[in-house]
N, C-alpha and C positions, 0 to 999 in steps of 0.2 A: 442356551444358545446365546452369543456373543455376536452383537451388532457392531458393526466399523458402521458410525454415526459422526456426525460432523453439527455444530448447531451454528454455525459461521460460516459462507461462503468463503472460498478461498484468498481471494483480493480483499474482505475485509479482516480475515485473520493476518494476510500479512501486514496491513495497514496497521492494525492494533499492535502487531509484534513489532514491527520499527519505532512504531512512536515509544513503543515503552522501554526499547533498546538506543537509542540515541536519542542527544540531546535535540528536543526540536529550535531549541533555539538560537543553534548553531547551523543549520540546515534552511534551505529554501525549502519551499513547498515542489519547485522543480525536480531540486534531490532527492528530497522523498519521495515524489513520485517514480522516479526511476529506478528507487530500490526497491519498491514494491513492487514495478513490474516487472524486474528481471525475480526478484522471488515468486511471482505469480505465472506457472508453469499453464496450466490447466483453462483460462479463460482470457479473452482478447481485451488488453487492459487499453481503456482510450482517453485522451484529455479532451473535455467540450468543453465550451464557454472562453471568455478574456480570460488572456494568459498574460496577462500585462503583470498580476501579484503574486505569481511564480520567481521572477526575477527580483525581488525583495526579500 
């Protein structure tokens, strides 16, 4: 029998997959963020906290 098993929520697999697809340090933390939630279909992707070091 053949399990479809995941060992990574969805939002930190795409997290792990951008960071290791693009340069992060060319990137804000804003852009990243945005490209993880448009890859992250499945779960309600949200920013908490100062957003003041996104824009850097």
């Amino acid at each position: 029998m053949k399990m479809h098993t995941c060992l990574a929520d969805e939002y930190s697999y795409n997290w792990m997959t951008d960071t290791e697809t693009h340069d992060a340090h060319r990137m804000t933390l804003d852009q990243q963020f945005n490209n993880v939630k448009t890859a992250t279909l499945k779960s309600h992707v949200m920013k908490y906290g100062d957003m003041v070091c996104t824009l850097s």
